[in-house]
VEXDREN-2710 file (C-alpha; in Angstrom, 1 decimal):
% VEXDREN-2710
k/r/px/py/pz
1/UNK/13.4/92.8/51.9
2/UNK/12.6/93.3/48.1
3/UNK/15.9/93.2/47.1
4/UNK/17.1/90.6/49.6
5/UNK/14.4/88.0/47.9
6/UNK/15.3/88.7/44.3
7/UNK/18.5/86.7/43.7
8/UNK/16.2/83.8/45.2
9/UNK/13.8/83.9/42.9
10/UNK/16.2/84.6/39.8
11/UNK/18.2/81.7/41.0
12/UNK/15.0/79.1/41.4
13/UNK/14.0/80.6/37.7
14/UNK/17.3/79.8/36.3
15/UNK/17.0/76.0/37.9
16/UNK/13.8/75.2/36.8
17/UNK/15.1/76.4/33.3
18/UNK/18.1/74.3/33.4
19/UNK/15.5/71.5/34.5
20/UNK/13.2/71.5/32.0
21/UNK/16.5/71.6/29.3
22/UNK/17.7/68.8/30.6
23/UNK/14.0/66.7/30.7
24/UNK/13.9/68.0/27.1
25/UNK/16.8/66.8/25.9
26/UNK/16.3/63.2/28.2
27/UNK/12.9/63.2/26.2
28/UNK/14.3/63.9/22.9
29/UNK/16.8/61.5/23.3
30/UNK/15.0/58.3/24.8
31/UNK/12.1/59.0/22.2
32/UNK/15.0/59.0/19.8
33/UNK/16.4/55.5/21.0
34/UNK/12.8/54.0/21.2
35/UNK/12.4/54.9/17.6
36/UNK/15.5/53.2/16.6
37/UNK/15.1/50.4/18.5
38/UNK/11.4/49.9/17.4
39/UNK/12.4/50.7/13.9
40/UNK/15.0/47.5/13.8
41/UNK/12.1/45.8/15.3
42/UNK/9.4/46.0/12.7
43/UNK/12.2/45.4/10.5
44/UNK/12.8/41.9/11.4
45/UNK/9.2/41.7/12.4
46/UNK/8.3/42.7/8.5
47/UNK/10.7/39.9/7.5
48/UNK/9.4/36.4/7.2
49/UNK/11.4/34.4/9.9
50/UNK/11.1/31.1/11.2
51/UNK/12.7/29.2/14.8
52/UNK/15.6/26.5/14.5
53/UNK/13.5/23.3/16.2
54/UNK/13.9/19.9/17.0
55/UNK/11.3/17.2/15.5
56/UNK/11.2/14.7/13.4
57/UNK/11.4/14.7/9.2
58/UNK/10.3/12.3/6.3
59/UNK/10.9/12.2/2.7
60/UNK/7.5/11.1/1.7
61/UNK/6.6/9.6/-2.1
62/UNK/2.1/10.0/-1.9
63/UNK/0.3/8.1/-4.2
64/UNK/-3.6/6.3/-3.5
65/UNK/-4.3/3.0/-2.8
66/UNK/-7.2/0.6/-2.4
67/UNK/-7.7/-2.0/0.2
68/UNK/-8.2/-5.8/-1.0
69/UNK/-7.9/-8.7/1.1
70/UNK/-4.6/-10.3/1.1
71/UNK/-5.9/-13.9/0.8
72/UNK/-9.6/-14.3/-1.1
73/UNK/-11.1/-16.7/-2.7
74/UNK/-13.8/-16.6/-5.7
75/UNK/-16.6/-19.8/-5.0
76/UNK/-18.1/-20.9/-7.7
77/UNK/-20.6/-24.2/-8.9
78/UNK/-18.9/-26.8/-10.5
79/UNK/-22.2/-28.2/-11.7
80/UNK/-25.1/-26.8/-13.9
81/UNK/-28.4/-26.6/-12.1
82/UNK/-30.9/-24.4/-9.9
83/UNK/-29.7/-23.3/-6.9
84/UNK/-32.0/-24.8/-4.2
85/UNK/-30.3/-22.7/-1.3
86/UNK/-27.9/-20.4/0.0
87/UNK/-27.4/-20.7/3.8
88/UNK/-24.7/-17.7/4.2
89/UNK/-25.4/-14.0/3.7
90/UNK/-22.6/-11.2/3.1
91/UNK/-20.7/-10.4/6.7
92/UNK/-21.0/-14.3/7.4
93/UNK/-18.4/-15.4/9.0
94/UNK/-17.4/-19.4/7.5
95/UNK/-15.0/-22.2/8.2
96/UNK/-13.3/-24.4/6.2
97/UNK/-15.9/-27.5/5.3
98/UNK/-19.1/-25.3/6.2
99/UNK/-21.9/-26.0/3.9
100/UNK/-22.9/-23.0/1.8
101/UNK/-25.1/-23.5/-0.9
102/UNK/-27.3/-26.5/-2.1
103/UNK/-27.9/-27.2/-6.2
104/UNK/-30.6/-29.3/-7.4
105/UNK/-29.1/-33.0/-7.2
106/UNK/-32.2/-35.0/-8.8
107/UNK/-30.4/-35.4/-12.4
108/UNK/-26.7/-36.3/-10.8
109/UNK/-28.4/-38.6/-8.5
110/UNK/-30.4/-40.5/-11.5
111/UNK/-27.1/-40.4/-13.2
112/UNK/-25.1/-41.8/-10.2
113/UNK/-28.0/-44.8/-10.3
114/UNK/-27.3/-45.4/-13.6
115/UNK/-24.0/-45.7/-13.2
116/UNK/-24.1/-47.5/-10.2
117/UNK/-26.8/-50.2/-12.3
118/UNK/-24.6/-50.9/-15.5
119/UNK/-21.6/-52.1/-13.0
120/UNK/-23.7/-54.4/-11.5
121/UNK/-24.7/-55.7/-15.2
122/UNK/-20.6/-55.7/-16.5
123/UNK/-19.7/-57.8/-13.3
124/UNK/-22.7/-60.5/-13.4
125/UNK/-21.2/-60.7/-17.4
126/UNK/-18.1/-61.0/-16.0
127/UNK/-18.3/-63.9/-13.9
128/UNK/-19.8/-65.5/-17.3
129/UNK/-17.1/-64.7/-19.0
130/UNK/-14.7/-66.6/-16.6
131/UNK/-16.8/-69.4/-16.6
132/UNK/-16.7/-69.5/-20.8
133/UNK/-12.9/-68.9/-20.0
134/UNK/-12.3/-72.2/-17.9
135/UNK/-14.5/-74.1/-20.3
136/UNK/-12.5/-73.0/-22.7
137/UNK/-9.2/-74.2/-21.4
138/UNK/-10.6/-77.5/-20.3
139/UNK/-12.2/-78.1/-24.0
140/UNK/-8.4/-77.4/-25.1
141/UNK/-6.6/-79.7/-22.6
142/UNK/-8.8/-82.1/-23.8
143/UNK/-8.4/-82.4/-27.4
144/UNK/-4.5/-81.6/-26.9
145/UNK/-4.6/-85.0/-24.8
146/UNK/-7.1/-86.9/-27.6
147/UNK/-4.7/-85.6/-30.2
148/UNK/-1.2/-87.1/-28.3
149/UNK/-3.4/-90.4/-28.7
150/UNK/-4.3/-89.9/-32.6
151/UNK/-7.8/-90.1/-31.2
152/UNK/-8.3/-86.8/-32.9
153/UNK/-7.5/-84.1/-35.9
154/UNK/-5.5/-81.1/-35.7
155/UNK/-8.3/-79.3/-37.0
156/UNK/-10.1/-79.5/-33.7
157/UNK/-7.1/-78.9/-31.9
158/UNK/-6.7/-75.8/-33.4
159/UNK/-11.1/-74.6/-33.3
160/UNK/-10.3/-75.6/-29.1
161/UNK/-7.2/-73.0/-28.8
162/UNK/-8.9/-70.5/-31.0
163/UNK/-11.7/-70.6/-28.8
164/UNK/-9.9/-70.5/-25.3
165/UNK/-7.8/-67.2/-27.2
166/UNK/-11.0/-65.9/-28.2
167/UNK/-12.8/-66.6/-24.1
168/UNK/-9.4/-65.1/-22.6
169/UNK/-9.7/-61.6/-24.8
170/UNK/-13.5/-61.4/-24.4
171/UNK/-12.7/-61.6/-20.3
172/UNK/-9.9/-58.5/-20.9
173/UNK/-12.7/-56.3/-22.9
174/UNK/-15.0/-56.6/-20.2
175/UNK/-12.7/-55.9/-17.1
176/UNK/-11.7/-52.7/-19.4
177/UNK/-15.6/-51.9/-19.9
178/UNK/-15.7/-52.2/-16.3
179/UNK/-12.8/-50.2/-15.1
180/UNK/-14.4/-47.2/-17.5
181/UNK/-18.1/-47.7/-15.8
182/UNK/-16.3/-47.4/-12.2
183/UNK/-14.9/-44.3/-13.3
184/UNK/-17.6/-42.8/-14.9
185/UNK/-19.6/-43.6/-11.6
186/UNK/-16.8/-41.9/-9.6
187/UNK/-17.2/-39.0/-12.0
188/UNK/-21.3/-38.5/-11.6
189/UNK/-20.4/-39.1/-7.5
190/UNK/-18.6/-36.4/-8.0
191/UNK/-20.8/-34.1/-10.0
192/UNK/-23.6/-35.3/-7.3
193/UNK/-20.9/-33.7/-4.3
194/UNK/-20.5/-30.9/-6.3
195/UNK/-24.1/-30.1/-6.0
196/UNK/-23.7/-29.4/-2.1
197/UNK/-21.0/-26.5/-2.2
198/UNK/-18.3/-25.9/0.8
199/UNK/-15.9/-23.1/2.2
200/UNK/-12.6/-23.8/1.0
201/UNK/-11.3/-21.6/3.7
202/UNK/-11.8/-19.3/7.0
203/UNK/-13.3/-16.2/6.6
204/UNK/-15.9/-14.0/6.2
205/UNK/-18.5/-13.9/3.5
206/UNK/-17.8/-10.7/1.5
207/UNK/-20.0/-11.0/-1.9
208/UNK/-22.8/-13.1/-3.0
209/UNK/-23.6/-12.7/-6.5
210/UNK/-26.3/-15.5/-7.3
211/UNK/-29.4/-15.6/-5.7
212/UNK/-31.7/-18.8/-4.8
213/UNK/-33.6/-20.2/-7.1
214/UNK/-31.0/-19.3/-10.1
215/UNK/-30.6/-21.4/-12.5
216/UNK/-26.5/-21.7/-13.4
217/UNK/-24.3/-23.3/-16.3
218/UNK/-21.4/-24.0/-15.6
219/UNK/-20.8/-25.5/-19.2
220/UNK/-19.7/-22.4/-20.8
221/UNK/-17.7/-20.5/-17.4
222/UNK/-17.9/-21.9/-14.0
223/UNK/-20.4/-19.1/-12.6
224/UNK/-19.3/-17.7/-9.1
225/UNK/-21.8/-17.9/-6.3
226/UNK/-20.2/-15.9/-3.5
227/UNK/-16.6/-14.4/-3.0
228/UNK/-15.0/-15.6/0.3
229/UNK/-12.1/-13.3/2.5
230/UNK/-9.7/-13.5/5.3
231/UNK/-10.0/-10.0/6.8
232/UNK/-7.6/-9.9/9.4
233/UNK/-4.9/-8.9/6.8
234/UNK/-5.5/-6.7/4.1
235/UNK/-3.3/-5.8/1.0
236/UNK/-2.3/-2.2/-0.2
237/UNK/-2.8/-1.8/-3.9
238/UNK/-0.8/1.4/-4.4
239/UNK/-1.0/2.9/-7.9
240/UNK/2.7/5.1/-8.1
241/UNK/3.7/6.9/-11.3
242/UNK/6.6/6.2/-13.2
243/UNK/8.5/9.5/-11.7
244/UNK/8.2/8.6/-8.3
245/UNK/8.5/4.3/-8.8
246/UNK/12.4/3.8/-9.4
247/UNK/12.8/5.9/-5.6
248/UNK/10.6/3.2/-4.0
249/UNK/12.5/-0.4/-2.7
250/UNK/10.9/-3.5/-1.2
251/UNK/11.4/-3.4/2.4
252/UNK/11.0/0.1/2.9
253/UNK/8.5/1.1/5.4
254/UNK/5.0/2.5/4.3
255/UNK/1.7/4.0/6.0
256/UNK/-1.8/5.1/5.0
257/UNK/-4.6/6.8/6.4
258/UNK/-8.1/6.3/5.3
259/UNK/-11.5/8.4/4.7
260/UNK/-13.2/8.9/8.2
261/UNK/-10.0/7.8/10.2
262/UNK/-9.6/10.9/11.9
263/UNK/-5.7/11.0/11.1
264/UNK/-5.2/7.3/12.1
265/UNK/-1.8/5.6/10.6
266/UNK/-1.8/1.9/8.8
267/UNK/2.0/1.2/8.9
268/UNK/3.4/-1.9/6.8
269/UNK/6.6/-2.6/4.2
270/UNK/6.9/-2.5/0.8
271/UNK/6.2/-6.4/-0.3
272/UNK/6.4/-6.2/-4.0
273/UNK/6.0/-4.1/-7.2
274/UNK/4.7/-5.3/-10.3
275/UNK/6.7/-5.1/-13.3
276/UNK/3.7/-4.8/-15.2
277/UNK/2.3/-0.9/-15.7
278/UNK/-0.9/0.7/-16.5
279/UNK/-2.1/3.6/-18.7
280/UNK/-4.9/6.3/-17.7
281/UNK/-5.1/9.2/-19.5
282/UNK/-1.3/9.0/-20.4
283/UNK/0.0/8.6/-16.7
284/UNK/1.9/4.9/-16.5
285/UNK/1.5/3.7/-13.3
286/UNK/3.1/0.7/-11.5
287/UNK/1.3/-1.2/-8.3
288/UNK/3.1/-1.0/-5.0
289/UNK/1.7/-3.7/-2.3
290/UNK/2.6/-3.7/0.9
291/UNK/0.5/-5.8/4.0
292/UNK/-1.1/-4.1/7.5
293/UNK/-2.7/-6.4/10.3
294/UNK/-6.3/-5.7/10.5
295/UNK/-7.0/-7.9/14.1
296/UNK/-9.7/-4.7/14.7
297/UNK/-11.5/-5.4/11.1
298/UNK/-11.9/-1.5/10.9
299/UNK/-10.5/-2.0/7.3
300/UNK/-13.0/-3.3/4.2
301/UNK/-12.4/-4.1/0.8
302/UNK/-12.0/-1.1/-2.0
303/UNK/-11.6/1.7/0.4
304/UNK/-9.5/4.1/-0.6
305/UNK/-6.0/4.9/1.1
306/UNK/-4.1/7.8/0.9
307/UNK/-0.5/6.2/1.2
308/UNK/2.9/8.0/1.6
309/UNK/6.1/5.7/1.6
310/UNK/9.1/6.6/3.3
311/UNK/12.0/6.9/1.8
312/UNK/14.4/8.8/3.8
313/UNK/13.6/9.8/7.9
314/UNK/15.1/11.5/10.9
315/UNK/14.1/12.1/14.6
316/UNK/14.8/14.0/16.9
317/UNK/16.5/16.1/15.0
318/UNK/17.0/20.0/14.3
319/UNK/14.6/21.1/11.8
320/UNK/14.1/24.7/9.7
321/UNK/12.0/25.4/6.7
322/UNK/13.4/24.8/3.1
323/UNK/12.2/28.9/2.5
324/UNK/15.3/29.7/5.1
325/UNK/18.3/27.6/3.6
326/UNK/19.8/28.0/0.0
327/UNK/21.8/25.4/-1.6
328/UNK/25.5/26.9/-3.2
329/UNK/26.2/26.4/-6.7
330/UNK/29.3/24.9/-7.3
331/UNK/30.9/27.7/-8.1
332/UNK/30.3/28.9/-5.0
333/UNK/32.4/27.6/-2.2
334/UNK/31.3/26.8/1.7
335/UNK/33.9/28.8/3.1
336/UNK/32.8/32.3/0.8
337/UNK/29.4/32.0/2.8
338/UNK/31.1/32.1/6.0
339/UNK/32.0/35.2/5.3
340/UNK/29.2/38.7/5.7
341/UNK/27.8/39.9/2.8
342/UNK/27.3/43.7/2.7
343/UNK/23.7/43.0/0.8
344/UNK/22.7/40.4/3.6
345/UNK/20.1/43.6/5.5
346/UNK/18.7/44.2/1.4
347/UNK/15.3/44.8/0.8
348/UNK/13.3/41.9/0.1
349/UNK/12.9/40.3/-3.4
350/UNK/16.9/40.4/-3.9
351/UNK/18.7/37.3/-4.9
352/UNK/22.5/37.2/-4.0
353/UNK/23.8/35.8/-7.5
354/UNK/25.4/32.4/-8.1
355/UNK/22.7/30.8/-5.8
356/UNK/19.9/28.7/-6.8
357/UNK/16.4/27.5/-5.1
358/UNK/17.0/24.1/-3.3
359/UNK/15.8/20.6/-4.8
360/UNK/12.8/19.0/-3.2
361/UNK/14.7/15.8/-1.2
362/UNK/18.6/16.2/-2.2
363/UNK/20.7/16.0/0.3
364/UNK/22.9/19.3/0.4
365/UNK/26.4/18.8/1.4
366/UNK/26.4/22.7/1.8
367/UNK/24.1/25.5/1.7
368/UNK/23.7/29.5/3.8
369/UNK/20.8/30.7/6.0
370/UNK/20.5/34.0/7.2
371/UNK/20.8/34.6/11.0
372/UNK/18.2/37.5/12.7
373/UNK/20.1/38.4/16.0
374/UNK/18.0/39.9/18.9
375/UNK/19.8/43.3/18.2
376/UNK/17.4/43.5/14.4
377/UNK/21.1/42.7/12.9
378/UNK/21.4/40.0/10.5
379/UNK/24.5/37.6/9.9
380/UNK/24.8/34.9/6.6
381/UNK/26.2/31.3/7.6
382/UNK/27.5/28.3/5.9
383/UNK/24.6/25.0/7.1
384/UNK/25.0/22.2/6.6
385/UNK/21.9/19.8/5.6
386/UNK/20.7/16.8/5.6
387/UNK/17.4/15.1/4.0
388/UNK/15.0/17.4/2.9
389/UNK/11.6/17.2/1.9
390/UNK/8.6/19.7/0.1
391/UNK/8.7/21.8/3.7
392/UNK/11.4/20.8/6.0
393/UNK/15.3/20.7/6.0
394/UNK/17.2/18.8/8.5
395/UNK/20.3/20.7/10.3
396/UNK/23.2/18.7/10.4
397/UNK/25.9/22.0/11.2
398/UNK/25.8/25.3/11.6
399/UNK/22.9/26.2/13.5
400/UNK/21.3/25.5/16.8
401/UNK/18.4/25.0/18.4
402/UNK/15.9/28.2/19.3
403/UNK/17.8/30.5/16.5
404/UNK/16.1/33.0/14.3
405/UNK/16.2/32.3/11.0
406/UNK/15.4/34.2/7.7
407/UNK/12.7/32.6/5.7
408/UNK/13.2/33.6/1.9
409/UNK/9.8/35.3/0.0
410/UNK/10.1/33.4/-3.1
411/UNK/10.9/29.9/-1.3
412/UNK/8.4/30.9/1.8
413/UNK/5.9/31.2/-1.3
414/UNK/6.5/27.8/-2.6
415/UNK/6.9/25.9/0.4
416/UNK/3.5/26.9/1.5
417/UNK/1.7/25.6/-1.3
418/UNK/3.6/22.4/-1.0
419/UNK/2.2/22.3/2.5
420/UNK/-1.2/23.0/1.6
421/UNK/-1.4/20.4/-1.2
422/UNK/1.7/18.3/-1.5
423/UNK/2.1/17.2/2.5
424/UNK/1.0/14.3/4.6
425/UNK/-1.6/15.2/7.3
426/UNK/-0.1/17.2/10.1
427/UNK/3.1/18.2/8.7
428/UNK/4.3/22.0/8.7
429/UNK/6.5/25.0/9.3
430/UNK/8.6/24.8/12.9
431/UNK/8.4/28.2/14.5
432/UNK/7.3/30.8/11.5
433/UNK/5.9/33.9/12.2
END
């Protein structure tokens, strides 16, 4: 029986043998698989890559404004005296002909009497002079008629007409005296309406910089009691440098977000920009205004604005980083990019020659991005691209939506510090990892 049963076992020793060979050699061979597999994986994963997406892109020029009401008014006294009262405070709201402050009118109403007194005294002198007037030409008529009779001298003739001449002009001087007293009454009527002071328009009261009982003279500069506003519009006044005025056009469309607005946008258009600049601390600046609807009176006067205008936009388009395309020089044509470049897999840090970084909004009529397939491999292509701004590039050929690209370290490096100081709220890489 012994020697029956020992081929069987020899034979089961030899098959687990062969067995375990074969599990070792599965083993060896799936570890060594896994390990090559994983090892293309943590190199793309040690690569900085980003996603091909679809989104929307601006080229932004940021510069601060401050918010001024589009149509204000400065009221001010006309008249020299104390002010008696003020019946508006600051957030009144006013129309046009509401009273608003009362000056003392006792010396413009004495004047106004006076005034009003020496009239009366010209005209009574004036119906005196009429009546020395028609005696006059009576007395003439007269002694023109006695004279065509010889019944008197020429001499008397001649006192008669010298005396109507002199009647006639007397009447003229005092008509004149007149006219000058009527206007110098409607003058001091004047002064006397100036003392009550009115809204010269609708809005609200926004400053009052005299208080009652103030005494004002408006004899050397016409002293302003109280600044008046129409709020439901309010005026941008954007301060841009020179480098970034000449890309700016009326007409092109604007927005601004304020302190405390929680990422709220204030769209309007470029109205005007004033050829006139100013200077701090070397830096010419040139205004930019542009107009927003404030129905909601959330906007005040001198807040600041944080204000991009928008130069150049796309939606709904596809969208990589500026760290994953590279403009060619123009020594370097489209179709050589097309073509795989045996350093594409280098080591990062290396720069293909004849390329250079990308310009902050050019448009590129040709530039490369690198391609990370699923396999780890990597493939160099010929993009083209459209606008462009500090973090985004707009696709317009070559690659397609949900693609892995290759984000360069020096440009990744850049493009993140333009997005942490240079970019409008909310804007930022698509997809990087």
């Amino acid at each position: 029986m012994n020697r029956k049963n020992a081929p069987s076992k020899t034979k089961r020793v030899l098959f687990f043998t062969v067995s375990a060979a074969i599990a070792v050699i599965i083993a060896v061979t799936a570890f060594s698989l896994w390990k090559d597999i994983s090892s293309k994986r943590n190199a793309v994963s040690a690569r900085a890559t980003a996603q091909v997406q679809r989104g929307n892109i601006e080229v932004l020029v940021s510069a601060t404004g401050t918010l001024q009401p589009l149509d204000y008014v400065d009221v001010g006294a006309q008249v020299s005296g104390q002010l008696t009262k003020i019946h508006v405070e600051v957030g009144s709201e006013v129309k046009t002909g509401e009273l608003l402050a009362e000056i003392d009118p006792t010396l413009f109403m004495a004047q106004v009497d006076a005034s009003r007194a020496q009239l009366r005294y010209q005209r009574a002198q004036l119906k005196d002079r009429e009546a020395q007037l028609a005696l006059a030409v009576s007395q003439l008529a007269r002694q023109q008629n006695l004279y065509s009779e010889d019944a008197t001298t020429l001499e008397t003739v001649q006192n008669a007409e010298a005396s109507h001449k002199s009647a006639a002009a007397q009447l003229e001087m005092l008509k004149a005296q007149i006219e000058q007293t009527e206007s110098d009454l409607r003058a001091d009527e004047a002064n006397l309406n100036y003392t009550k002071i009115y809204a010269p328009m609708d809005g609200t009261v926004v400053s009052v910089s005299a208080r009652q009982g103030q005494t004002l003279n408006a004899n050397q500069s016409a002293p302003t009691i109280l600044q008046i506003a129409d709020l439901t519009t309010m005026t941008v006044q954007t301060e841009v440098s020179e480098a970034d005025i000449i890309k700016l056009k009326t007409g092109i469309r604007a927005y601004f977000t304020t302190l405390g607005s929680q990422g709220r946008r204030w769209y309007g258009e470029l109205r005007r920009i004033e050829p006139t600049p100013t200077t701090e601390n070397n830096v010419v600046l040139y205004n930019a205004l542009f107009d927003v609807e404030n129905a909601e009176r959330s906007l005040l006067p001198q807040m600041t604005a944080q204000v991009f205008f928008i130069t150049a936009s796309a939606r709904d388009t596809l969208l990589v980083p500026v760290a994953a395309v590279k403009a060619l020089s123009p020594a370097e044509p489209a179709e050589e990019a097309r073509r795989p470049r045996e350093n594409d897999t280098a080591a990062e840090g290396q720069k293909p020659r004849k390329r250079r970084q990308q310009e902050n909004s050019v448009q590129l009529s040709a530039a490369e991005a690198t391609i990370i397939k699923p396999d780890g491999t990597s493939e160099t292509r010929a993009v083209k691209i459209g606008i462009t701004n500090r973090i985004l590039a707009q696709v317009l050929e070559g690659l397609s939506e949900g693609e892995t690209v290759l984000l360069y370290p020096s440009e990744t490096k850049k493009a993140t510090q333009n997005n942490n100081f240079g970019g409008p709220p909310g804007m930022g890489m698509p997809g990087m990892r």
